[in-house]
Structure formats: structure tokens, C-alpha cells
N, C-alpha and C positions, 0 to 999 in steps of 0.2 A: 438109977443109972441108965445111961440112954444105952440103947442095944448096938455093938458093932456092928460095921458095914464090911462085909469080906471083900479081897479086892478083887477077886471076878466079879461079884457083885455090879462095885461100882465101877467098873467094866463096862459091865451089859448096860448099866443104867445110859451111861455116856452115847453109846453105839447107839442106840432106840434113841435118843435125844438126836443126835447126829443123823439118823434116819429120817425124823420126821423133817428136816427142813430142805425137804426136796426142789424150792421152785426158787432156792437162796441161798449163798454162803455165809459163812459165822461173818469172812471179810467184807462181805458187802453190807452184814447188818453194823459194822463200826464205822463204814466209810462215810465222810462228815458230806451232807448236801452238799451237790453241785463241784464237788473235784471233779477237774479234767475238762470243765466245761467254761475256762475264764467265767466264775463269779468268786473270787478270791480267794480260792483253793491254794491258786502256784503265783511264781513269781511274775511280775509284770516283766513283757520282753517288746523288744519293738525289733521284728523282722524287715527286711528288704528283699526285693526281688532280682536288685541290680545296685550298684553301688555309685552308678553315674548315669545321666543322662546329658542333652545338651539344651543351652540358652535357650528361651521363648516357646515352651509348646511340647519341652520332651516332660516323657513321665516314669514314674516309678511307684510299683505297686508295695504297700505298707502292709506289713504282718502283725499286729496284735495280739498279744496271745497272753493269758492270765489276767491277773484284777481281779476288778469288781465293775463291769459295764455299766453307762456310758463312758465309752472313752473321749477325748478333746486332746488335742495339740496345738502346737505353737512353733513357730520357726522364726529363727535368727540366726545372723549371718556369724559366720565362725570364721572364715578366712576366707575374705574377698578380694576380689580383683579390684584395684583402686580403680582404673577407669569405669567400672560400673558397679563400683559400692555404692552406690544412690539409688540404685534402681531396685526394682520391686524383689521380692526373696522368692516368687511364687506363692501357692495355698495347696489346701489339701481337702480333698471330699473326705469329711468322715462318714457319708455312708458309704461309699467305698471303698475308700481304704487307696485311694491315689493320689502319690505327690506330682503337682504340673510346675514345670521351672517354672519361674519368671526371666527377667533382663538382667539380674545380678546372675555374673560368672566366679565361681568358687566354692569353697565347702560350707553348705550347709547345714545346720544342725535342727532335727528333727525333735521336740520333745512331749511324750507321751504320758497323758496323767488319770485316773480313773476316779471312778466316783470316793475312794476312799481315801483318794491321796497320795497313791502312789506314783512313781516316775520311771520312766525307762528312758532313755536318746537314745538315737542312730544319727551316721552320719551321710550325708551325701554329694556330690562333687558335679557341681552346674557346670559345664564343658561349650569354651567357643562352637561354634556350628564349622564343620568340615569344609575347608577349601574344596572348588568343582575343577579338576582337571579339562580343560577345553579342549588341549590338542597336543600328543605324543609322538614323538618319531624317533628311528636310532638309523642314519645315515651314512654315506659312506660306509669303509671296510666295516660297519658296524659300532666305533669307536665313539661316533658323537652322538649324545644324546639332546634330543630337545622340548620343553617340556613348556608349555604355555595353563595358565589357571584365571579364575577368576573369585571375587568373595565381595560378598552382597556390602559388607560395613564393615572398614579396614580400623574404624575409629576404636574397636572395641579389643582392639589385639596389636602386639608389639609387633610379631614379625610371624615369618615363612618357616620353616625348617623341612627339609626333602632330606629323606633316607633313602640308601638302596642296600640291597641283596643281590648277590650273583650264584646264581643254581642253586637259593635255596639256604647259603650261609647264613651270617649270623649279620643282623641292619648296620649298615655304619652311617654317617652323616655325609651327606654331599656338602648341603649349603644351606646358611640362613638368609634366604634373599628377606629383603626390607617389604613391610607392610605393604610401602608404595608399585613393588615390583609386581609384574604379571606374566613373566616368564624370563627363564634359564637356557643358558647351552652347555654342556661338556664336551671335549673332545678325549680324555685319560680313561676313557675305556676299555675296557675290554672289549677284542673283535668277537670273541666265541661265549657261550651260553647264554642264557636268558637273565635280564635286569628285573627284577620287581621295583619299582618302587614308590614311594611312600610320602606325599606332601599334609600337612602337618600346618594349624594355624595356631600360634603361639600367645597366651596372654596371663602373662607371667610364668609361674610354674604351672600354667594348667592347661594340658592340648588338648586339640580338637579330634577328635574320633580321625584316622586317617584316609585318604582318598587314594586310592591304590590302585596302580597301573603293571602291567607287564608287556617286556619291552623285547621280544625273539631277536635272533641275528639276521638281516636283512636278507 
């Protein structure tokens, strides 16, 4: 008959076992290689650093994170602008990790795949380029506003749309001038505080980063 183990005993035995693994924990000696380090530890994710940029030349930095490395992706158009659903979707440095638009305006879809097979999307939203404000004035008792613009290729957008704010309120719509248009007047202003406001290049559902003015009382 084998000989009892008292349980101070196996105690002390446990504690001196525990002692001697001074340069390591029990948890590090079960943790499976490479977690925490994307080689197939965690799930595959595909981060963003911005969720828009705009047409021909903007970019957005890609987050990768889990798998099994090399990573590859792929892009296709998810909800485009008809006037320039033909045109190129952009690409993506995978040694970097950044998406560069192309000439297609709209959402597109990012998809990320690793060496084992796995997949993750993001999504991202290609944005007309921002109308340029060329010349601002509020005349008279302060009441009339007048706003001149200009945009390099009107072919790629429907129309205008100018917002304003008064001291700061909440944007309302002035007006949708027409793609062809290059300047506005008001006169239904207001004589006292400050106008901000906000011109807008329209192509479909999808605006252009805005070009923002403020307009003091004369």
C-alpha cells in the first residue's frame, strides 16, 4: 500500500514547485505560440483610420489585425455613383497598409484575407472633391449675402447645396444651385450676428467634404 501524502505535505510540495519557476508563469507556459501577435491566435479584423476620403488621390490608413500573415485584399464597388461607376475603385499597398481612391465616387468595400483563409470587410465612402469658395460678401444693412464658387469637373456631380448657421445654430439649407451655377445672392437675412456657411458638391447621396465660410455683420 502506497504511503499517504499529508495535506501540509502536499502543500509545501506545490509552493517549492511554484518557487522554482521564477523567470515564468504556469499562464505563460500554456499560452499557445504566437497569441497576440496576428499569426492566428485572434480573429481576423480589418480596421480604418477614417471612414471617408475623397475622389482621385485621397487615402485611408488599413488596420489588420489577427490571422495568419501574409495578408492580400481585394476591392469592389458596393454602392456607386452611376456617373462614375466605370471608373477605377482605387488600390491598396499591402506593405503599407493604405487605401488611395481612384475616380469611382461611392462606397466601397474593402476585403481582407490571410494565409489560412480567413476574411474580414470594411467599408469606405470615395466623396466628390470639395467646391472652392472664390468670393464672399454680406452687404448692405447686412441682410444680403453673396457667394461666388468654382469646381474643376461639374460632369461628376448633380448639383450645389449651401448651408447656413446663424451664431452658431443648428445648419439649415439655403439652396441647391444647379451643377452649371457659379454663384448665389440672398437678400432674407438677417442684419445682426455672424452667418457661417457651408457649400456642398452633390453626387447622388454622397457630399463633398464642405467648404466653409463666415460672413460678420458689415
Amino acid at each position: 500500500m502506497s504511503p499517504r501524502i499529508g495535506r501540509s505535505a502536499l502543500i509545501g510540495a506545490l509552493a517549492l514547485a511554484l518557487g522554482a519557476c521564477d523567470s515564468f508563469s504556469l499562464l505563460e507556459q500554456f499560452t499557445l505560440p504566437g497569441a497576440g501577435g496576428g499569426t492566428g491566435t485572434e480573429p481576423l479584423v480589418l480596421g480604418l483610420d477614417s471612414e471617408s476620403t475623397t475622389r482621385g488621390g485621397g487615402s485611408i490608413g488599413l488596420e489588420p489585425s489577427g490571422g495568419t500573415k501574409p495578408y492580400s485584399f481585394e476591392l469592389s464597388g458596393y454602392d456607386l455613383y452611376a456617373g462614375t461607376s466605370s471608373e477605377g475603385l482605387g488600390s491598396v499597398d499591402a506593405g503599407s497598409y493604405i487605401y488611395s481612391s481612384g475616380l469611382a465616387i461611392g462606397r466601397i468595400r474593402i476585403s481582407l484575407s490571410d494565409a489560412e483563409g480567413l476574411s474580414a470587410t470594411a467599408y469606405v465612402d470615395v466623396l466628390p472633391p470639395a467646391p472652392t469658395v472664390t468670393g464672399a460678401t454680406r452687404t448692405g444693412s447686412g441682410n444680403t449675402i453673396s457667394l461666388a464658387w468654382a469646381y474643376a469637373d461639374t460632369s461628376i456631380i448633380d448639383r450645389f447645396r449651401l448651408d447656413y448657421s446663424l451664431d452658431g445654430s443648428a445648419f439649415a439649407t439655403w439652396a441647391y444651385p444647379a451643377k452649371s451655377a457659379s454663384s448665389l445672392s440672398g437678400n432674407d437675412f438677417s442684419t445682426t450676428g455672424t452667418y457661417t456657411i457651408r457649400l456642398y458638391a452633390e453626387s447622388g447621396s454622397f457630399d463633398s467634404p464642405p467648404y466653409e465660410v463666415e460672413l460678420p455683420p458689415p
